[in-house]
C-alpha positions in Angstrom: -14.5 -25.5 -5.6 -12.7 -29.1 -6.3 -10.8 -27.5 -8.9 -9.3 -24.7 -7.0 -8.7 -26.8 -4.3 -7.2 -29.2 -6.6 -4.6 -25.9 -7.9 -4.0 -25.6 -4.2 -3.0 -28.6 -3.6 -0.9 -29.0 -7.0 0.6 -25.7 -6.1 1.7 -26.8 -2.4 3.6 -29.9 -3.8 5.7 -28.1 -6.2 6.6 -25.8 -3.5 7.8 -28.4 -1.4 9.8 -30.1 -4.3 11.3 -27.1 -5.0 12.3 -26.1 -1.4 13.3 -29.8 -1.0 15.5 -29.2 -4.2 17.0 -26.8 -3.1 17.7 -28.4 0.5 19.3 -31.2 -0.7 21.6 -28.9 -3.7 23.7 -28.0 -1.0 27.0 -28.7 -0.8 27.9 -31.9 0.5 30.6 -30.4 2.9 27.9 -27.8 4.2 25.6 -30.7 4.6 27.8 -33.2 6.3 28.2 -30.0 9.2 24.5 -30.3 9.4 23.2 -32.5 12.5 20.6 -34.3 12.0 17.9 -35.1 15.0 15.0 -36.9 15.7 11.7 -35.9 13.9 10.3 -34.9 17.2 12.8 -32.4 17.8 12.5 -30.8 14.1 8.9 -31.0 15.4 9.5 -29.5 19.1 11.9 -26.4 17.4 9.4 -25.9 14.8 6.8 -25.6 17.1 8.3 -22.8 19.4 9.1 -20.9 16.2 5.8 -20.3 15.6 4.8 -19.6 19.2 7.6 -16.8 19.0 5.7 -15.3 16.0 2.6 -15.6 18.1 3.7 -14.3 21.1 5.5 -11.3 19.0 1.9 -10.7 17.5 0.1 -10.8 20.9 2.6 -8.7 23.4 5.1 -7.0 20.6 8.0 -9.7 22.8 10.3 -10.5 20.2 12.8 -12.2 23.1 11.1 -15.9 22.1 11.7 -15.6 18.3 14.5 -13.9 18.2 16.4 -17.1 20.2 14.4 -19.6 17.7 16.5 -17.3 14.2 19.8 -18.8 13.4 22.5 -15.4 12.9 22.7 -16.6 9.3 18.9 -16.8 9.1 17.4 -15.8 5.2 14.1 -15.9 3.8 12.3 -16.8 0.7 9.2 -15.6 -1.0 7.7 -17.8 -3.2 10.3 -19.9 -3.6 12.7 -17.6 -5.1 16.0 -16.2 -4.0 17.2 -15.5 -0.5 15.5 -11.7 -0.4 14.6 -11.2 3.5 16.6 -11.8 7.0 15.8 -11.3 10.7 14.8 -7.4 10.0 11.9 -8.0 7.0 10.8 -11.0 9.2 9.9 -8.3 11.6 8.5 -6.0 9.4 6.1 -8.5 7.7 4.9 -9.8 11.3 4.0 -5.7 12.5 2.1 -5.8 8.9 0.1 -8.4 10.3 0.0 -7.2 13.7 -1.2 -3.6 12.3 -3.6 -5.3 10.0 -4.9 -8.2 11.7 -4.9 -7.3 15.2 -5.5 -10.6 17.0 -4.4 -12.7 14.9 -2.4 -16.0 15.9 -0.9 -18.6 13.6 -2.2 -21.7 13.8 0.9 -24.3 12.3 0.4 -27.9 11.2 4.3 -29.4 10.9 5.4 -32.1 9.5 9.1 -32.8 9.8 10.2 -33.9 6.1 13.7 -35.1 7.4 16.1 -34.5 10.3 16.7 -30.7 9.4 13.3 -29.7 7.7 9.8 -29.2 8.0 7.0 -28.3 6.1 4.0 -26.5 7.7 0.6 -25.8 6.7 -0.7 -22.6 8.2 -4.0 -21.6 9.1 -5.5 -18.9 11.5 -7.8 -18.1 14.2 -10.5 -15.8 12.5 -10.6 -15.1 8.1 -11.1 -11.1 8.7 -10.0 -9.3 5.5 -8.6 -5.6 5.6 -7.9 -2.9 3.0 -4.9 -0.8 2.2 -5.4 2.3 -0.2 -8.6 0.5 -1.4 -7.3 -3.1 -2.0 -8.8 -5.6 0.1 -5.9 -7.5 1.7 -6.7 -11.5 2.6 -4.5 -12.8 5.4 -3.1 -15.6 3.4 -1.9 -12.9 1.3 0.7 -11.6 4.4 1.1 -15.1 6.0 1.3 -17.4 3.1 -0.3 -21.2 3.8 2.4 -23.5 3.6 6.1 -22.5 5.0 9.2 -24.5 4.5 11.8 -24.3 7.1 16.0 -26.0 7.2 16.8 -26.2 10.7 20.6 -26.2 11.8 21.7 -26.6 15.5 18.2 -26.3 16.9 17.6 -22.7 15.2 15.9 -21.8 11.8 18.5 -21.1 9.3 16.2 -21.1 6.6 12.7 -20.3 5.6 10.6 -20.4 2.1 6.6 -18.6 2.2 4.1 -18.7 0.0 3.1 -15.4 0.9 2.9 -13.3 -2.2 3.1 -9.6 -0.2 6.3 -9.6 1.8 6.8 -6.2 3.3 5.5 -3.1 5.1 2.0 -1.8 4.4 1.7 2.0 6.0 -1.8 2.8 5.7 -3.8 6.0 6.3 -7.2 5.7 7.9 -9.6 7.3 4.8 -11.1 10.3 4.6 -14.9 10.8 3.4 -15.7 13.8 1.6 -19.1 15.3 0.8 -17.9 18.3 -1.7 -20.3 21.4 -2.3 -21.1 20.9 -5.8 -21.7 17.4 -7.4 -19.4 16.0 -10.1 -19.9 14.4 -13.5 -16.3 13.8 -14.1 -13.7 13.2 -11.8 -9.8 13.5 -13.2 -6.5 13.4 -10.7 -2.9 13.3 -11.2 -0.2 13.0 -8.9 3.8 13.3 -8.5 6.8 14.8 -6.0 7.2 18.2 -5.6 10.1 20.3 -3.4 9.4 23.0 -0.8 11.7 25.2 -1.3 12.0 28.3 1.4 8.8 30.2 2.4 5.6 30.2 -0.3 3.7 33.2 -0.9 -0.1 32.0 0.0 -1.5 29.6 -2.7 -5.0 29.1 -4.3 -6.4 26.5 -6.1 -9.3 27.0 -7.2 -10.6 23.7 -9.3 -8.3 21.2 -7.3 -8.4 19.3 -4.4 -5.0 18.6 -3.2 -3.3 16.1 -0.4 0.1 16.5 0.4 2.5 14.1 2.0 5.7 14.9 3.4 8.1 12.7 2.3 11.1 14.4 3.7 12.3 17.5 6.3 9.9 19.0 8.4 7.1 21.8 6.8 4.5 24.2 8.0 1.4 24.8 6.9 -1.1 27.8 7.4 -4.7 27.7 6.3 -5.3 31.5 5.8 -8.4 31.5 4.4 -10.6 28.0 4.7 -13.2 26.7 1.7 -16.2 25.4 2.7 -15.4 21.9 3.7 -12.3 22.0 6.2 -8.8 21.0 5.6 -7.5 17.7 7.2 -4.4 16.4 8.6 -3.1 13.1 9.4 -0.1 12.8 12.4 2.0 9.5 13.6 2.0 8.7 17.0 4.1 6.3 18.2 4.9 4.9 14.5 0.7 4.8 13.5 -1.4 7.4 11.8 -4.0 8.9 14.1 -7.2 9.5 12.4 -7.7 12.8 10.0 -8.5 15.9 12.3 -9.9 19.3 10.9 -7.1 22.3 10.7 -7.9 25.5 12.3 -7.9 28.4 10.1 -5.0 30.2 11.3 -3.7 28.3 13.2 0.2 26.8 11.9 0.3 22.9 12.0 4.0 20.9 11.7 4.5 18.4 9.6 7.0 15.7 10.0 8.3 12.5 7.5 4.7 10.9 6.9 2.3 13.1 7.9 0.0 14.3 5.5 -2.5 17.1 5.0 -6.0 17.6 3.0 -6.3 21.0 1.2 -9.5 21.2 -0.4 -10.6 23.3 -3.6 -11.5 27.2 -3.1 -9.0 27.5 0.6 -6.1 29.7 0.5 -2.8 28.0 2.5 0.8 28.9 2.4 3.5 26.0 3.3 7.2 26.8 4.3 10.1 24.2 5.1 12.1 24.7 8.5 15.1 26.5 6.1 18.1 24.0 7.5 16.6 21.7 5.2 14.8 21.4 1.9 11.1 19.2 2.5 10.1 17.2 -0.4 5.8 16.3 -0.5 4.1 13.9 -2.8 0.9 16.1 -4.2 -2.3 14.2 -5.2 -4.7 17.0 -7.2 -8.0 15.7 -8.2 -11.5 18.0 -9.6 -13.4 18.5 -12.0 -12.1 17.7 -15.8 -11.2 21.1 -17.1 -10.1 21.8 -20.6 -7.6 24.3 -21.4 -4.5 26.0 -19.8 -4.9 26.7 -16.0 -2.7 29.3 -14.3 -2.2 28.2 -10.7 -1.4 30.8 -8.3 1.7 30.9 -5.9 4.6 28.3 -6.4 3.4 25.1 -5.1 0.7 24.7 -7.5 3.1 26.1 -10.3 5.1 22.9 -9.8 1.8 20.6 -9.7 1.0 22.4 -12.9 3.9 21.1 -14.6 2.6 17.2 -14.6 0.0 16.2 -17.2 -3.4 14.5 -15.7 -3.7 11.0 -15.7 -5.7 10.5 -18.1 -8.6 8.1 -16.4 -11.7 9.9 -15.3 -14.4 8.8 -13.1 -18.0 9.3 -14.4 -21.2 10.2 -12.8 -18.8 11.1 -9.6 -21.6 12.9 -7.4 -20.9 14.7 -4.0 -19.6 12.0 -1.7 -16.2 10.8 -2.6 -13.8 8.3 -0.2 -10.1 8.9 -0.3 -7.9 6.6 1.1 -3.9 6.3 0.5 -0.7 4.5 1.6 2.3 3.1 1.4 3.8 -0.4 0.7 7.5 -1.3 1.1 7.5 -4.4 -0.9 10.6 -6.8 -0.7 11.6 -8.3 -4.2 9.1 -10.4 -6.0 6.6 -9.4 -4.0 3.0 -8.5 -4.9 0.1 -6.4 -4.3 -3.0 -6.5 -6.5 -6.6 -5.0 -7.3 -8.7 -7.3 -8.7 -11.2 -4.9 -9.4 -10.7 -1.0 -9.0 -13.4 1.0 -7.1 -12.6 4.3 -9.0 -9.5 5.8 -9.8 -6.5 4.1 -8.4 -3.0 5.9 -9.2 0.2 4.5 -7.9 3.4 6.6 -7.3 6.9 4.7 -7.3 9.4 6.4 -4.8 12.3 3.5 -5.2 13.3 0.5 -6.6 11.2 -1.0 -10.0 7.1 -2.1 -10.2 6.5 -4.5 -12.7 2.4 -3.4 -13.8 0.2 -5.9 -15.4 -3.2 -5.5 -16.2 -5.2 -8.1 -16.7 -8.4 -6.1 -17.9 -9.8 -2.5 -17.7 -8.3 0.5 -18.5 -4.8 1.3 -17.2 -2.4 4.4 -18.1 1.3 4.9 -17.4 3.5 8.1 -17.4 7.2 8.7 -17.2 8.5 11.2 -14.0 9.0 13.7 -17.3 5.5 13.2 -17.7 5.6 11.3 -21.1 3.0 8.8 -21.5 4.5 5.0 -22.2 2.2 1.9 -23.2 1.7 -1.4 -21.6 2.7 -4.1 -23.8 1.2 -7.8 -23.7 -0.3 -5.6 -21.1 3.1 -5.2 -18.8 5.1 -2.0 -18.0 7.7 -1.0 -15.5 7.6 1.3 -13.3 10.8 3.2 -12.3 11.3 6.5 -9.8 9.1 8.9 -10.2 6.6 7.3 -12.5 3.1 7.4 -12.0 0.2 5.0 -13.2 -3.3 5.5 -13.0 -6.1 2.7 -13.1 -10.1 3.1 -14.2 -13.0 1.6 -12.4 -13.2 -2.1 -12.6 -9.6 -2.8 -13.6 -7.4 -5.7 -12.5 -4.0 -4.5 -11.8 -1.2 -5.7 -10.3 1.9 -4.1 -8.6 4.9 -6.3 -8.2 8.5 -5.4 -6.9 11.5 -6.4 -8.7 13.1 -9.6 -8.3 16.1 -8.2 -6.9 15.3 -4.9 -5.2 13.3 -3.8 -2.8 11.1 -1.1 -4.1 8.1 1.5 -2.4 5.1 2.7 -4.1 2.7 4.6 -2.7 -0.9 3.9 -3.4 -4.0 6.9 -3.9 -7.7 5.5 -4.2 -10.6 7.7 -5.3 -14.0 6.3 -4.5 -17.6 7.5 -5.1 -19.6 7.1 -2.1 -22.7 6.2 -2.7 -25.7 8.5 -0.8 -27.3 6.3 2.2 -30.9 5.1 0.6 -33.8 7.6 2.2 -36.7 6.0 4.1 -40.3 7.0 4.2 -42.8 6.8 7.1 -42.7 3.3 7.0 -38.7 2.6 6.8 -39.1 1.5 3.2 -36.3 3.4 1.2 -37.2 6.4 -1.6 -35.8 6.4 -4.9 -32.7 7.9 -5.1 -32.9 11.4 -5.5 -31.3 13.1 -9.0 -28.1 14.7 -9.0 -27.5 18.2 -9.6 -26.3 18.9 -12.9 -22.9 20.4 -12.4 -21.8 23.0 -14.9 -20.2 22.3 -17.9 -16.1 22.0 -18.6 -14.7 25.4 -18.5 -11.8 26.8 -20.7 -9.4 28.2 -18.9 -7.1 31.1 -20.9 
């Protein structure tokens, strides 16, 4: 504990000399338009900065802020280079709002000179939160030390420690009991188009979730499997929790809405014909060896990508899927320190830089080549794909000068709830069925 809190403190002061190194690099014409007040006014602006943030998080007001941001206002993560403004200071406050409903900022300033501050942050409760299976600390999305310039009575300037600067869409996760229990678990994912009306499709040995990325789409479940499909809709810019689809019955889908087909249902999907909807599909089953032959279109172009290439052993019945999307700015981060199942990450823009610091971790090219890590680093570009094994660290980290989205898929087994006897004392675990071997498909 003294030495990590000795790397804390170590890592606060070079922070501050850097931010102070670059406040006083300006140029000295720039400066000399600066005005410099008291200490207790740095203090006094500084102050209702923060109480705009709070009363953004509490009410969704953004009237108090918004009159605390200089029009030139820029942010910093890290320390870097200016990558954020008024509009990703937003979006990372409704990433905390969304994530850590409640929360206030708690700021400790101390004015540094007559046009900065440096503030030690802190918070009103330490919950923790997960997106696509990573378990998100608050510090992580609120930094604890910021470093503000202030010109005129307004914030011109602002550096965070926060290492995940962006927009975190998560989908609330979906538990699946499946009728036949696994050994081996394999998945693969990647963008497919929707072109005009398909004929109905089958799969037979995959589980699919689909994600529309773009243009609207319908889906029919024409003949259901024997665990339901799902769907997930926004409301009012959040994702309502999965609900069963009616066989039948023709559901919309819009730009982020998402639907669960499972293995053994036949569905058909169609776009609205003015415009061509593109879906990200997730397949995951049973490892099968040999050449499938999907039936109908949409699994044709699924069939085309390679799996992953990580498989998850001793699976079971009871698996937990849970997914989303982050919008990172540049240089920020998102990490795993340890991998549940099978993680796979899907770039849509920008570049991921990938490190690995243990376990097993595959990449493949959009053509679906696989490339190798080296000195256990790899980029990620449009289109590419990555999949992680249980108890891997991995890392996903945007490019220092663009803003890049990945979406995030998590594959879990759920463990069965312990049996009690009589007394309330749990039974051993009961045996798993023994699942049939890999079949070869010609």
């Amino acid at each position: 504990m003294y030495h990590r809190a000795t790397a804390v403190a170590l890592m606060l002061a070079l922070l501050s000399g850097f931010a102070l190194a670059q406040l006083w690099s300006l140029d000295p014409v720039r400066l000399r338009s600066i005005q410099s007040v008291p200490s207790s006014q740095v203090e006094a602006t500084t102050l209702a900065f923060y109480q705009g943030m709070n009363d953004y998080l509490d009410s969704g007001s953004d009237d108090a802020l918004r009159k605390m941001l200089h029009p030139a206002f820029v942010s910093h993560q890290s320390g870097g280079l200016a990558t954020g403004n008024e509009k990703s200071l937003f979006q990372q406050l409704d990433a905390i709002k969304q994530h850590f409903p409640g929360l206030r900022i708690e700021p400790r300033i101390t004015p540094i000179s007559g046009t900065a501050a440096s503030v030690t942050l802190d918070w009103n409760h330490a919950a923790r939160t997960e997106f696509a299976g990573i378990v998100v600390e608050p510090h992580e999305l609120i930094g604890r030390l910021d470093l503000l310039r202030i010109e005129r009575g307004l914030i011109v300037e602002r550096w965070s420690s926060a290492v995940l600067a962006g927009q975190l869409d998560t989908f609330p996760a979906l538990s699946l009991t499946l009728p036949v229990a696994l050994d081996t678990l394999a998945a693969r994912v990647r963008q497919i188009p929707l072109l005009g009306d398909h004929e109905p499709t089958a799969s037979r040995f995959g589980h699919l979730l689909l994600i529309d990325l773009s243009g609207d789409a319908f889906l029919e479940v024409t003949d259901p499997a024997s665990i339901p499909a799902m769907i997930w809709k926004q409301h009012r810019g959040r994702v309502a929790d999965p609900a069963p689809v009616e066989a039948g019955a023709v559901v919309a889908l819009g730009q982020m809405d998402a639907v669960f087909v499972p293995a053994g249902a036949t569905f058909r999907m169609w776009d609205a014909g003015d415009q061509n909807a593109a879906l990200i599909a997730l397949e995951f089953g049973p490892s099968i060896s040999g050449e499938t032959r999907p039936k109908g279109s949409l699994l044709a172009d699924l069939h085309t990508t390679l799996w992953s290439g990580i498989e998850l052993k001793k699976t079971g019945d009871r698996l937990t899927l849970s997914f989303g999307r982050a919008q990172l700015l540049p240089e920020s981060t998102i990490a795993n320190p340890e991998v549940g199942g099978i993680e796979l990450a899907w770039v849509a823009s920008g570049e991921i830089d990938i490190t690995r610091s243990w376990g097993e971790v595959r990449m493949r090219a959009a053509s679906g080549l696989r490339s190798q890590l080296i000195d256990n680093h790899g980029v990620l570009r449009a289109d590419d794909t990555s999949a992680a094994g249980p108890g891997a660290n991995v890392s996903y980290q945007a490019d220092e000068t663009l803003a890049s989205t990945v979406w995030i898929f998590s594959l879990v087994a759920t463990p069965d709830p312990p049996d009690t006897d009589a007394e309330g004392t749990p039974a051993a675990p009961a045996a798993l069925p023994t699942p049939p071997p890999p079949r070869n498909i010609s």
